[in-house]
Every structure is written in structure tokens, then in C-alpha cells.
C-alpha positions in Angstrom: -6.3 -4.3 6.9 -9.5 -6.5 7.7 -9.6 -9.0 4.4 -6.6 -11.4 3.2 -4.1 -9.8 1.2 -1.2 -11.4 -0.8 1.9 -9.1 -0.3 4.8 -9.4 -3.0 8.1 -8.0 -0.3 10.4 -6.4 -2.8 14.1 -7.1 -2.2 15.0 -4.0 -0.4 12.0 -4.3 1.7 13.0 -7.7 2.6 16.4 -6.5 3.5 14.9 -3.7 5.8 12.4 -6.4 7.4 14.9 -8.7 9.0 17.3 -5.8 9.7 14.3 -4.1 11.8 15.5 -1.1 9.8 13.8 2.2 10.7 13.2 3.3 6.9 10.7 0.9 7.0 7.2 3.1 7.4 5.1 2.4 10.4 2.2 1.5 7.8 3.7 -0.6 5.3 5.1 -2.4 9.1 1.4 -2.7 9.8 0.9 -4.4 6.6 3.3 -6.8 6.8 3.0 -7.7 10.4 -1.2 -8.1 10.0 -1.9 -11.9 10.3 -4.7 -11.2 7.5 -1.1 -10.3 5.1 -0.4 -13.3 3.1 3.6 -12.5 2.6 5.7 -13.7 -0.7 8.9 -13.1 -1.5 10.3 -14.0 -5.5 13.2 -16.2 -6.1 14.5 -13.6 -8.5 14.5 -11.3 -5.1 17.7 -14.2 -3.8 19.0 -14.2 -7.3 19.0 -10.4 -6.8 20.7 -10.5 -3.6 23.0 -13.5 -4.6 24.8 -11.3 -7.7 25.0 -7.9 -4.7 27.0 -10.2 -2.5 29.3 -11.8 -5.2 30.2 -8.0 -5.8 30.9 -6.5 -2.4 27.6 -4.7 -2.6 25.9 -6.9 0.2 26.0 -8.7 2.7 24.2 -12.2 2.3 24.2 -15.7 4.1 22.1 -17.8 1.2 20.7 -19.8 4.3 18.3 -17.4 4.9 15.9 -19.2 2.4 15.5 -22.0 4.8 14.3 -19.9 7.7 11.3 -18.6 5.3 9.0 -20.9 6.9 9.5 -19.5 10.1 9.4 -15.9 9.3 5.7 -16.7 7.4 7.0 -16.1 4.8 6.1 -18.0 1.1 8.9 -18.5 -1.5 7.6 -18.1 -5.0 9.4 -19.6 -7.2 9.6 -18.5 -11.3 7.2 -19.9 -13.6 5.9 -19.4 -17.3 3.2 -17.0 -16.0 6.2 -14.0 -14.7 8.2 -14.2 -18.0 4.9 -14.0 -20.0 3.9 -10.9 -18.5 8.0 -9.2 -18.6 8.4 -6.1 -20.2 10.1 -2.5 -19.4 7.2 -1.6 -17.3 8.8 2.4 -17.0 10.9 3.7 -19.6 13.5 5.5 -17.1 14.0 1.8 -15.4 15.2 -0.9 -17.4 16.6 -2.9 -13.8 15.5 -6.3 -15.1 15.1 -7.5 -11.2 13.1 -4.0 -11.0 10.9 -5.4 -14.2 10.6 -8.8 -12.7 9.3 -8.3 -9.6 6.8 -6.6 -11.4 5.7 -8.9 -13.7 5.7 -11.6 -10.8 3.5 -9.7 -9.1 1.3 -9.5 -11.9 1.3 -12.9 -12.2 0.8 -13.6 -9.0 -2.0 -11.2 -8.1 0.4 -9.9 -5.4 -0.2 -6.4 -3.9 3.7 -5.4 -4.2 5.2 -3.9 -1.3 8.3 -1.5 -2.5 10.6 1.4 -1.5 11.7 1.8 -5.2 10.3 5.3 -6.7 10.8 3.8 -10.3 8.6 1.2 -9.3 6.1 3.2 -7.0 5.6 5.2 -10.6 4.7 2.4 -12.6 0.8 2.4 -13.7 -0.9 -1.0 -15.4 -3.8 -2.6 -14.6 -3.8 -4.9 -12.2 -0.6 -3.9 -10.2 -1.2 -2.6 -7.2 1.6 -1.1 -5.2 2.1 -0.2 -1.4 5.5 2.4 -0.7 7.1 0.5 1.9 8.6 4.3 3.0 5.0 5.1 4.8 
């Protein structure tokens, strides 16, 4: 990747990052790891992560948010813009996190970085997705 990209990390994506998990494709690594990668990561992705932990389905330390900075990586927080552009973006995935991230990354002009095949499938203008899987 030669010219500046802004990179959207979905949730998952994030979670395999910091784990050094192996699912992770060499590729989507590249991406992320290329200084010319501007990476991003949504509040709704904590929120997301927040609600797995309160239900035994995660492990979480919220304190992670702090240590952004150092990882390079930018917070974006929610604005008018994301809930503006919501919708069901695929009919077979109504996950509102799922529909979110979308829309933020819409909003955002993010290239979205995601392991989700519900997402991977979605097609509107203007998104433009990478399958964290290659």
C-alpha cells in the first residue's frame, strides 16, 4: 500500500490484533501494520465489547481505550454524520453494531477492515471493504 489510507478496525479484528491471533490474514496484517495505514477504531466497537463482557461472552479490561494512543490507533467517536447514514445495510444482518460500523465507515470515508461475511457481502457506494481473513 503506497498512498494514505484511513482503515475502519472492526471489533473482531481489533480483538485478533492485540491478541496476535493467527486468523488474522497475512495481507489484511500488511495493511494494518503499513505506516501509510491511518487506523480507526468506533466507540460503538467498546460499546460492542462492553455489552460481550457484561454477558460472559468476553473477556474485556475497559482500560484498553487509554492505550489507543500508543497502539496508533485513532478513537472515533459517534456523531450526527454515522446515525444519518444507519440503515439495515444486508437484509440477512440486522446486528445493529454490524450496521453501525458500517454507516461509520461511510461517514467517515474509512476503508473498513472486517472478518464478518455479512458485512464482506454488503454493496453501496462508497464502502469499501478489506476481509481481514486474507
Amino acid at each position: 500500500m503506497n498512498k494514505a489510507v484511513k482503515l475502519l478496525i472492526d471489533t473482531q479484528v481489533f480483538i485478533w490484533l492485540i491478541n496476535e491471533d493467527k486468523r488474522l490474514g497475512t495481507e489484511a496484517l500488511r495493511t494494518l501494520q503499513d505506516p501509510a495505514s491511518q487506523l480507526c477504531i468506533s466507540y460503538f466497537s467498546f460499546f460492542e465489547m462492553t455489552i460481550k463482557a457484561s454477558i460472559g461472552k468476553l473477556s474485556y479490561d475497559s482500560s484498553i481505550v487509554e492505550d489507543l494512543p500508543n497502539m496508533g490507533i485513532e478513537l472515533i467517536m459517534p456523531d450526527t454524520s454515522a446515525l444519518h447514514d444507519y440503515k439495515i445495510f444486508n437484509a440477512d444482518n440486522k446486528d445493529p453494531f454490524d450496521n453501525i460500523l458500517i454507516a461509520t465507515a461511510l461517514s467517515e470515508k474509512c476503508v473498513f477492515i472486517t472478518s464478518d461475511p455479512k458485512i464482506l457481502s454488503v454493496t453501496v457506494s462508497g464502502l469499501n471493504l478489506i476481509d481481514a481473513t486474507v
